[in-house]
KEKE-3310 file (N, C-alpha, C; in steps of 0.2 Angstrom, whole numbers, plus 5000, padded with zeros to 4 digits):
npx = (5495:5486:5475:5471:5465:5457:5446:5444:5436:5424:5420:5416:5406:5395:5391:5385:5374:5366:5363:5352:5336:5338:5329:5316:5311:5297:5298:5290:5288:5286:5281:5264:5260:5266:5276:5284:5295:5301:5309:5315:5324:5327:5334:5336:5345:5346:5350:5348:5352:5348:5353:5350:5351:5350:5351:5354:5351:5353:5351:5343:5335:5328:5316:5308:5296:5293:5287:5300:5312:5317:5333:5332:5333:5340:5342:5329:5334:5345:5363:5374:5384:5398:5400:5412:5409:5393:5379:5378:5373:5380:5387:5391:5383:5370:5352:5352:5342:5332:5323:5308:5299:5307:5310:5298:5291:5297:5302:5313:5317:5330:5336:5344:5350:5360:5370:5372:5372:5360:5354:5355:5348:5348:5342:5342:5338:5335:5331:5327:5323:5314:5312:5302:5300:5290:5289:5279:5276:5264:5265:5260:5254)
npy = (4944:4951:4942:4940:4952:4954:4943:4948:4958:4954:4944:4956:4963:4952:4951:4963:4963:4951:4956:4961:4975:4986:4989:5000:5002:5009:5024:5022:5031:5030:5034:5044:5055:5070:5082:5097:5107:5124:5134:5150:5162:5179:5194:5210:5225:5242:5257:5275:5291:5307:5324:5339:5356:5373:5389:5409:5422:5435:5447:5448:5460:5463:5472:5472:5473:5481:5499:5505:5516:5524:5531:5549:5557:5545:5535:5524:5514:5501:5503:5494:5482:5472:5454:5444:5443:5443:5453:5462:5467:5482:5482:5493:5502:5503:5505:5513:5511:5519:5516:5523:5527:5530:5518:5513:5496:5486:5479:5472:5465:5462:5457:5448:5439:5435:5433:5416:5400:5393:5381:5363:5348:5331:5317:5299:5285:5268:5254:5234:5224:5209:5193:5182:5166:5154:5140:5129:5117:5106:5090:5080:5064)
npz = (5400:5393:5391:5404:5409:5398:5403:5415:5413:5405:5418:5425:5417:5415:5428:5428:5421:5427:5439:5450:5450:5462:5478:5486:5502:5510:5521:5537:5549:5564:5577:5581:5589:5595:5604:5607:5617:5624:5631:5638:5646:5648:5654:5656:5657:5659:5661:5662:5659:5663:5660:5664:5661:5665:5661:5664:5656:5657:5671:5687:5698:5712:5725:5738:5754:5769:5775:5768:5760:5744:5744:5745:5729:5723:5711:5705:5695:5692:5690:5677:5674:5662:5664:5659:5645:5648:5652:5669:5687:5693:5708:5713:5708:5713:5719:5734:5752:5762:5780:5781:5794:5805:5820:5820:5814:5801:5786:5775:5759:5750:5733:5718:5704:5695:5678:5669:5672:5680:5687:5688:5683:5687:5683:5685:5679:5682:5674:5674:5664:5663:5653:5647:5639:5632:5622:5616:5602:5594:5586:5572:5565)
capx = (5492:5479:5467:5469:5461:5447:5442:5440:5431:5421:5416:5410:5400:5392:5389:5380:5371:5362:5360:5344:5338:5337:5321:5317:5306:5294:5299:5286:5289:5286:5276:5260:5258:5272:5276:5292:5293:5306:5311:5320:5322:5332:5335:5339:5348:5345:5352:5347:5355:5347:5354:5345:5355:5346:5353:5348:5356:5352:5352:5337:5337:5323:5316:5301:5297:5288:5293:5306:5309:5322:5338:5331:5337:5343:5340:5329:5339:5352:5369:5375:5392:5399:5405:5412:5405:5386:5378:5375:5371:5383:5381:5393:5379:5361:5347:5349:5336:5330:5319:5304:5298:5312:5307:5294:5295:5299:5303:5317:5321:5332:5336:5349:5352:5366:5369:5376:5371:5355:5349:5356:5343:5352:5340:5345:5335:5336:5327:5328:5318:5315:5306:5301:5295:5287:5282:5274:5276:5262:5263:5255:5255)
capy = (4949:4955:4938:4940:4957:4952:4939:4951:4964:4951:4944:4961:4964:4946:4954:4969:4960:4947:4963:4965:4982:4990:4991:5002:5000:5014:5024:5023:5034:5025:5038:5046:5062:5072:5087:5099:5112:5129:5139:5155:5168:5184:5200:5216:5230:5249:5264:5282:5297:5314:5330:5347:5364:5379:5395:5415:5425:5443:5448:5450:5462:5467:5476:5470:5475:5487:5505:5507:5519:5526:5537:5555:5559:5539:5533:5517:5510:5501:5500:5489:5482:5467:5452:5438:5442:5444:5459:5459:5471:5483:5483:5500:5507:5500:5509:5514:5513:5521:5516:5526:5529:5526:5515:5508:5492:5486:5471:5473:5461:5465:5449:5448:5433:5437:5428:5410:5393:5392:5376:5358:5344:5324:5311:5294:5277:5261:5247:5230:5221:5200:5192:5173:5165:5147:5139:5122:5113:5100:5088:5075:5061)
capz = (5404:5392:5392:5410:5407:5396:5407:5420:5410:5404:5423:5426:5413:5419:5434:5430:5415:5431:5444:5451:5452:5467:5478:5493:5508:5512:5528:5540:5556:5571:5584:5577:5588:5598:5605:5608:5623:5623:5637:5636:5649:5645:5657:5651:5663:5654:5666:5658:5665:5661:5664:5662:5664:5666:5662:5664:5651:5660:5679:5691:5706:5715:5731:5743:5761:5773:5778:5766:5752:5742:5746:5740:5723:5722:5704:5705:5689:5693:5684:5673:5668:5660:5666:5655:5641:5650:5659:5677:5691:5695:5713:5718:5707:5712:5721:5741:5753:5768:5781:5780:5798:5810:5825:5817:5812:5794:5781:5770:5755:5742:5730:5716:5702:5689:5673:5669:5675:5688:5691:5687:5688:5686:5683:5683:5681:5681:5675:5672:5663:5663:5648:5648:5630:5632:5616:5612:5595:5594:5578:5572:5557)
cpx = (5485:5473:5467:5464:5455:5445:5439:5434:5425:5416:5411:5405:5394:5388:5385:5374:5362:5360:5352:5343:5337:5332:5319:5309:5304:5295:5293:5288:5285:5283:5270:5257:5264:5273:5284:5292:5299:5304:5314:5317:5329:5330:5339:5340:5348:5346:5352:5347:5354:5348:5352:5349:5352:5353:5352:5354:5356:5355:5345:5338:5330:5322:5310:5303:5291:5292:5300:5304:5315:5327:5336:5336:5341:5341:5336:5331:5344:5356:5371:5381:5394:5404:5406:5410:5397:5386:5375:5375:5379:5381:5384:5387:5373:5359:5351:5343:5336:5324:5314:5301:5301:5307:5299:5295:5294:5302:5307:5320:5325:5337:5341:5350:5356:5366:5373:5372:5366:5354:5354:5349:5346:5346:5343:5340:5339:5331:5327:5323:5319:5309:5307:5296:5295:5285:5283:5275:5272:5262:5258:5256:5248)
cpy = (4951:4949:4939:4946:4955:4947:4943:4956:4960:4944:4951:4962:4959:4948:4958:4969:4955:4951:4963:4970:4985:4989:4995:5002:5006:5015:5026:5027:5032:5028:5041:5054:5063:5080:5090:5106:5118:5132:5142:5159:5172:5187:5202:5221:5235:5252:5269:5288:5304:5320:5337:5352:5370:5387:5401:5418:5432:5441:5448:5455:5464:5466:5475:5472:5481:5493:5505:5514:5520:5533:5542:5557:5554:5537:5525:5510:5508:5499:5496:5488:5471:5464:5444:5438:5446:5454:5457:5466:5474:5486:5488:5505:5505:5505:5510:5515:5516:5516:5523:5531:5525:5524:5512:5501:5488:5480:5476:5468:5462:5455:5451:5441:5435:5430:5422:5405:5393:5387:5369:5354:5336:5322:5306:5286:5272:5254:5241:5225:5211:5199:5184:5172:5158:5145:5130:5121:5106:5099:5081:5070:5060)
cpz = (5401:5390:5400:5409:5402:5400:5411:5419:5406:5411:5426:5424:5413:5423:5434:5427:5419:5439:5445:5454:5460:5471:5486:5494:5510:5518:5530:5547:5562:5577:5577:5579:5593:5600:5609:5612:5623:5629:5639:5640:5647:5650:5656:5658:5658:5660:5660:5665:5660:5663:5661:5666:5660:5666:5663:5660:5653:5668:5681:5696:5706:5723:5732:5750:5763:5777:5774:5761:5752:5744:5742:5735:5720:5716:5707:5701:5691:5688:5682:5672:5664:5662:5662:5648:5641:5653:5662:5680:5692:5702:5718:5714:5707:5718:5731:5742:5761:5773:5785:5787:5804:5817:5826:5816:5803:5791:5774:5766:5748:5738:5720:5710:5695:5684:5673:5673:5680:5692:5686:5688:5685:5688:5683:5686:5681:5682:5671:5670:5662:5658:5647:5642:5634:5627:5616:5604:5598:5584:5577:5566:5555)
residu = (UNK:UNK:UNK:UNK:UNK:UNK:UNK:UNK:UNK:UNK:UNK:UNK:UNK:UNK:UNK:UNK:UNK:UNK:UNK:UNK:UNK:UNK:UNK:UNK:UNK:UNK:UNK:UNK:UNK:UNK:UNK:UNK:UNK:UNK:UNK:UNK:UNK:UNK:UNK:UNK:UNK:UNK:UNK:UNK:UNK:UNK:UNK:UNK:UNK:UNK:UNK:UNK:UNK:UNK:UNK:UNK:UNK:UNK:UNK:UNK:UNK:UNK:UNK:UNK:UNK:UNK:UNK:UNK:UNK:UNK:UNK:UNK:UNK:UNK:UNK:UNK:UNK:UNK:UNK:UNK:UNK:UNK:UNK:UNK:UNK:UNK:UNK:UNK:UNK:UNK:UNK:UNK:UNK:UNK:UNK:UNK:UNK:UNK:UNK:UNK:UNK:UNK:UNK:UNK:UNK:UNK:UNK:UNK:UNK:UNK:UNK:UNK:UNK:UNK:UNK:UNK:UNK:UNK:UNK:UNK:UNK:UNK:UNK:UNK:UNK:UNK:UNK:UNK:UNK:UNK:UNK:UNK:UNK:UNK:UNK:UNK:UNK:UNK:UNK:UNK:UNK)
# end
């Protein structure tokens, strides 16, 4: 068994002893100019929803018109109580009025806005955008 083994190890070394070495062949690339195209579209959808709430933290009252005037001896201060927390019009104690020259004629406004929450305003968009990219690669050897 072991001349078989040197024989063998003795053809190898034969072998690599009469090896030629290697040689490589320059790559050349086979086109000389070239180009490479891309095209990507994307759309985007965004909804924005804005809400604005208005508050008044007091009361308002007031009194417009023609031919009016006040009940004699009627305070034009009106009372006050609280409601919730707020103060607001007490309105078994606000101002009377008269009119002034019976049978005449006359304009009477009387107007009132208590506290808490006046006004909501809700916006809401929507908009959606599309965005389109095209690119070009030129190359060349």
């Amino acid at each position: 068994m072991r001349p078989l083994f040197l024989l063998l190890c003795g053809l190898i070394g034969e072998a690599l002893v009469f090896a030629e070495p290697a040689q490589s062949a320059p790559v050349v690339p086979n086109f000389t100019t070239g180009s490479m195209t891309s095209h990507t579209e994307t759309t985007s959808k965004v909804t924005e929803t804005i809400v604005s709430e208005s508050y008044g933290t007091g009361w308002e009252y007031s009194v417009s018109g023609t031919n009016i005037e006040p009940v004699d001896g009627a305070s034009l201060t009106p009372g006050t109580t609280t409601v919730n927390g707020w103060s607001a019009l007490n309105v078994d104690n606000k101002p009377s009025w008269n009119i002034a020259d019976p049978g005449a004629a006359f304009q009477f406004v009387e107007t009132y806005s208590g506290p808490g929450l006046s006004n909501t305003t809700t916006i809401q968009r929507v908009t959606e955008i599309d965005q389109i990219t095209d690119t070009i690669s030129t190359f060349s050897q």
